[in-house]
Structures are given as C-alpha cells and as structure tokens.
Backbone bond lengths (Angstrom), bond angles and torsions (degrees), N, CA, C in turn:
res aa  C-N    CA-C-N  psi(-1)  N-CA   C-N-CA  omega(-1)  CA-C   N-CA-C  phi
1 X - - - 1.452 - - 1.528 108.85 -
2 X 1.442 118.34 135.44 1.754 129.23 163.40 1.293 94.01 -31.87
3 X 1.568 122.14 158.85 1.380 143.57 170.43 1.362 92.94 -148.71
4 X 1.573 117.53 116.45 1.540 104.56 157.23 1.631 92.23 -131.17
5 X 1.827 96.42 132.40 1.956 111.95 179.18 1.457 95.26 -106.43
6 X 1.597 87.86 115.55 1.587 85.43 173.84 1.586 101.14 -91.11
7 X 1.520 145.47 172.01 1.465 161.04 103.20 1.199 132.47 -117.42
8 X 1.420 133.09 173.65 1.359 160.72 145.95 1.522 106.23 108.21
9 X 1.652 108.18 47.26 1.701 117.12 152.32 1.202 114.59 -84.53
10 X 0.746 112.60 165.82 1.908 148.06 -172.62 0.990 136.67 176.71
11 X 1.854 107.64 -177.91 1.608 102.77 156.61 1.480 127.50 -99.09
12 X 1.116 120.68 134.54 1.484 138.72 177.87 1.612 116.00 -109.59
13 X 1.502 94.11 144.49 1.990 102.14 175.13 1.694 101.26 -72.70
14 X 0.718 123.92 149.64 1.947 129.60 138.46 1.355 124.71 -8.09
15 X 1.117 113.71 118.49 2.480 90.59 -168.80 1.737 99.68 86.64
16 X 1.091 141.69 -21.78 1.491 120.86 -150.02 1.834 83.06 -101.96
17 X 1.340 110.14 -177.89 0.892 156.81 112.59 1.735 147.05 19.28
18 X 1.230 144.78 120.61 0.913 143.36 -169.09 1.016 128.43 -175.14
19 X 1.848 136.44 106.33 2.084 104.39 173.97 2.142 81.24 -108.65
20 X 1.577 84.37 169.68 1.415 81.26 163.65 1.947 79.98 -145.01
21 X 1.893 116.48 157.27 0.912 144.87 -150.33 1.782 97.58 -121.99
22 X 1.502 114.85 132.64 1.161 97.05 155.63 1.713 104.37 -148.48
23 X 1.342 116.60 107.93 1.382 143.38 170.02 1.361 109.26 -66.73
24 X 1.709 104.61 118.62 1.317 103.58 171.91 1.314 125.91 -119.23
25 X 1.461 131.72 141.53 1.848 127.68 -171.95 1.647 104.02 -28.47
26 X 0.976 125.77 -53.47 1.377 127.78 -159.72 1.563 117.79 -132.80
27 X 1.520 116.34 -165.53 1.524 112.79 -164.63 1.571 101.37 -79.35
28 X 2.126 104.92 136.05 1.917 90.30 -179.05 1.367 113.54 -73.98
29 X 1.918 99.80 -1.15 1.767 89.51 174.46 1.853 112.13 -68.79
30 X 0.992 118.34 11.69 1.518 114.26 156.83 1.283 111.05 -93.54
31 X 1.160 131.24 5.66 2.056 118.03 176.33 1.493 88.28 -119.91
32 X 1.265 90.06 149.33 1.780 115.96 175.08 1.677 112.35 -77.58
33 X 1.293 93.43 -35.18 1.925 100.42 -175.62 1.498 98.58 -141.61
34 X 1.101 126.24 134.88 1.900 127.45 145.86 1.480 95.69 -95.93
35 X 1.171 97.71 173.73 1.989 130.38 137.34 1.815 108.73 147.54
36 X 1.094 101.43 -139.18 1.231 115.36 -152.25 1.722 135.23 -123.82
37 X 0.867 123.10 118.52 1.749 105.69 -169.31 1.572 87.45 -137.66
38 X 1.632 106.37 156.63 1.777 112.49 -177.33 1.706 100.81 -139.84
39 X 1.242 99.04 169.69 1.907 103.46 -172.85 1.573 88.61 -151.98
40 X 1.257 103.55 120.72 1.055 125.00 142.43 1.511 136.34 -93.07
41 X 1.619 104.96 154.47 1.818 104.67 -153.27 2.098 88.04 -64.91
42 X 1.712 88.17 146.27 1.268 103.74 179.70 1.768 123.63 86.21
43 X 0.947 79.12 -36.79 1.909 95.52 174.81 1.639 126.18 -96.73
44 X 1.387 104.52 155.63 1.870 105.33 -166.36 1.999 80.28 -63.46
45 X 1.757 86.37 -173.28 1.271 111.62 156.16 1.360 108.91 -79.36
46 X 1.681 100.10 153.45 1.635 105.90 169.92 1.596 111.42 -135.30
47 X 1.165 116.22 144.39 1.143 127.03 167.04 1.640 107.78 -74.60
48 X 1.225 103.06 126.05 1.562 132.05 166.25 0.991 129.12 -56.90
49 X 1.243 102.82 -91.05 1.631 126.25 154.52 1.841 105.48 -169.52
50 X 1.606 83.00 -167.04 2.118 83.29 -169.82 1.987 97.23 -162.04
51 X 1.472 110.89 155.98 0.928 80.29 129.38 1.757 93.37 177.87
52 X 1.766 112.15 -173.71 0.874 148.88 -147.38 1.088 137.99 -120.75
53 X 1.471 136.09 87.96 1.461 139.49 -169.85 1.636 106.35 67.85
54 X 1.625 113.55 41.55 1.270 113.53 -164.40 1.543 133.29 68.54
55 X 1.281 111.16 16.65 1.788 109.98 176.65 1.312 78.99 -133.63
56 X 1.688 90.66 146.45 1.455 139.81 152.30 1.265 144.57 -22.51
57 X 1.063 156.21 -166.59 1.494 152.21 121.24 1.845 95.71 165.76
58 X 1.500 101.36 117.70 1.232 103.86 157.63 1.699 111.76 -119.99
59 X 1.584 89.33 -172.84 1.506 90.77 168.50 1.300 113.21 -115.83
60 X 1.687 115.08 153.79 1.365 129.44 -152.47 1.629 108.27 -59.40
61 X 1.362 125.38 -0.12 1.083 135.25 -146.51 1.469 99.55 -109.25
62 X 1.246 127.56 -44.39 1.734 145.17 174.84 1.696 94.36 -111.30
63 X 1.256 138.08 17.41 1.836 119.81 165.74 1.439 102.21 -82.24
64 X 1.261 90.54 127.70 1.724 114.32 177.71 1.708 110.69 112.27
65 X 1.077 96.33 -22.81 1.927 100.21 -153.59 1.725 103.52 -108.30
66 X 1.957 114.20 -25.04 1.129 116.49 -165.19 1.362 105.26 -102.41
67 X 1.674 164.05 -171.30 1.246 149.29 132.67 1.979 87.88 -125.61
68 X 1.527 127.88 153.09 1.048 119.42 136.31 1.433 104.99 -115.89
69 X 1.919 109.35 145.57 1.053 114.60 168.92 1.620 127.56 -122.73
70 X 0.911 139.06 175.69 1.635 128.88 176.01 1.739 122.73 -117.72
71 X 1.137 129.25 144.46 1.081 121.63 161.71 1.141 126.21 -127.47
72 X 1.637 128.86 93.75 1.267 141.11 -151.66 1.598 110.20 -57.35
73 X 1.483 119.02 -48.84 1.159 127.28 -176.55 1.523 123.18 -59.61
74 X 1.948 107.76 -32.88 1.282 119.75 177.47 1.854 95.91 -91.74
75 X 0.730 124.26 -10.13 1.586 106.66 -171.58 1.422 125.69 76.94
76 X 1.543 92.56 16.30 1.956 108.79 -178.68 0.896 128.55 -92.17
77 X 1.397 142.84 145.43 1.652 146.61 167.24 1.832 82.56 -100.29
78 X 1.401 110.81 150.52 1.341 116.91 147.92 1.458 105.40 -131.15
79 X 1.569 120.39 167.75 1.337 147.20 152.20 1.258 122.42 -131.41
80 X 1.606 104.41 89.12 1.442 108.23 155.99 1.770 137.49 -57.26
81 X 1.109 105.00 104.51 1.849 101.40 -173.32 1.696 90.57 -101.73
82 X 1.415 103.95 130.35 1.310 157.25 176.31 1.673 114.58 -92.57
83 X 1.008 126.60 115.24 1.753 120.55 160.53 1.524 106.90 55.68
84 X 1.784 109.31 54.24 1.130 88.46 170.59 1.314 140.57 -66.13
85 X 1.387 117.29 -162.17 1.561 124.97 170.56 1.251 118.75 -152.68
86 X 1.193 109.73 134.75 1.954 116.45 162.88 1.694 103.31 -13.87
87 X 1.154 104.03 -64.12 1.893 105.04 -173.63 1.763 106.71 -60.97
88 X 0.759 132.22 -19.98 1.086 138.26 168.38 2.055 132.29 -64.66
89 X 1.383 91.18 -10.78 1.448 120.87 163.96 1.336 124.19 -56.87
90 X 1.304 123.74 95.83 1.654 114.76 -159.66 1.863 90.77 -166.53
91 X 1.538 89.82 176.35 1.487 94.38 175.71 1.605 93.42 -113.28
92 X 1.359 101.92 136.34 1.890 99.87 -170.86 1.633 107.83 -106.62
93 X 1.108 138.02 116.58 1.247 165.51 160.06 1.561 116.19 -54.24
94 X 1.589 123.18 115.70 1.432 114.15 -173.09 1.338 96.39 -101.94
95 X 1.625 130.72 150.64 1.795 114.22 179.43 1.317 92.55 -135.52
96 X 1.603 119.71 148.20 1.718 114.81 154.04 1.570 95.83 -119.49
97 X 1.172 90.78 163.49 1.894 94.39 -170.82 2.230 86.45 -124.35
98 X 0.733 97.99 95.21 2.090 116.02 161.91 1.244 120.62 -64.93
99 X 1.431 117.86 123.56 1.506 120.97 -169.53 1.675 93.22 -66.76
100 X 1.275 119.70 153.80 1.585 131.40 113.62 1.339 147.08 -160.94
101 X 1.069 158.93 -163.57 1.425 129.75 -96.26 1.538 89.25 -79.18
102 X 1.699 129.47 -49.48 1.321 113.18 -168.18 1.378 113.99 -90.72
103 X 1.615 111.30 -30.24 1.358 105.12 -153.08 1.820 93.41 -140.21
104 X 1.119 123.28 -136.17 1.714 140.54 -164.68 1.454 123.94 -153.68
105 X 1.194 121.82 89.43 1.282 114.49 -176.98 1.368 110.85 -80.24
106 X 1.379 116.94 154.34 1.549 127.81 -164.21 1.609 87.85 -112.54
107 X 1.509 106.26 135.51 1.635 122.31 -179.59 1.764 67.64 -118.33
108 X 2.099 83.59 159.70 1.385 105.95 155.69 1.959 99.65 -132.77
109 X 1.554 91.91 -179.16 1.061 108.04 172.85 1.709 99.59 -114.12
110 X 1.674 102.56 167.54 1.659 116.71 -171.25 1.315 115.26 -68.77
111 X 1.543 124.42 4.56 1.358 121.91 170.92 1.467 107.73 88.97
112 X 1.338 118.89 148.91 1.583 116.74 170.22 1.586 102.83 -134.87
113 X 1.418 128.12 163.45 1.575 122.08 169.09 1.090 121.31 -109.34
114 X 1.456 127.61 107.67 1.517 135.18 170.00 1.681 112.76 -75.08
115 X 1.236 132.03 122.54 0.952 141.11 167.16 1.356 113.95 -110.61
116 X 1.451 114.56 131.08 1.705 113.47 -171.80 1.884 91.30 -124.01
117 X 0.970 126.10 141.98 2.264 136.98 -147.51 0.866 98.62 -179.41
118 X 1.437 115.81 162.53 1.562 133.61 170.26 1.675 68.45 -137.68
C-alpha cells in the first residue's frame, strides 16, 4: 500500500516562513504527478500546486510565494511557503497520483495544519 508522511506544519507570523515535507513508502519515480492541495474550514479544497518530471504548476493564489521541490534519493516532495498570509491557513494535503493499467489513482497523505497569526 502507498504511504505518504506528511511534516513540518505549524504556527507562523505573517511574512514568515514555512517548508512542509512529504515522504513517500517507495521511489516517486513510480507516481506520474505529486504535490499538494489544502482546505480550509468553510472552504472547497484547493489545489496548490504539483508537479511532474521536474516542472511546476502552481496556483495563482501562492505563485511567487510557494516553490515545490523533489528529492529523488530521499523519496520527498517538499513545499516551501514563502511570505505567508492569514489566508494561507488551511490543513495542507500531500497527493501522488500512481499509474494503472487504464487510468491513475490519486493517494493522499494524512494532512498537516499550517496556521499563519500574529
């Protein structure tokens, strides 16, 4: 079975700081896509960003402020958050999406809570 460990949420001031980690059972050269989507209380889910064979894609909402990066050898997705914000308060979700035979099932990870406060 997929294992994805997410860590390194918290609380953060306004302006500060953030990585969050997402460790997976096995090599991510078996998923087609990782990354990340968060929900905050009251609100849908949102896509973050993701990405794929080394490219990008965020959403217009965290571009500039978020980076995700990978580390093949550790088996990591990261998301660096940059300049946070109050709106930025959510529980953040790591996903890999796994080929098979027709289509891709999307695993998640257990979620972590970012809180952005003064």
């Amino acid at each position: 079975q997929v294992q994805l460990l997410e860590s390194g949420g918290g609380l953060v001031q306004p302006g500060g700081s953030l990585t969050l980690a997402c460790a997976a059972s096995g090599s991510i050269f078996s998923f087609n896509v990782m990354g990340w989507c968060r929900q905050a209380p009251g609100k849908e889910r949102e896509l973050v960003g993701s990405i794929s064979r080394g490219s990008t894609n965020y959403a217009d909402s965290v571009k500039g402020r978020f980076t995700i990066s990978e580390d093949n050898a550790k088996n990591t997705v990261y998301l660096q958050m940059n300049s946070l914000k109050p709106e930025d308060t959510a529980v953040y979700y790591c996903y890999a999406d796994a080929p098979t035979y027709r289509d891709s099932v999307r695993n998640w990870g257990q979620g972590t809570q970012v809180t952005v406060s003064s």
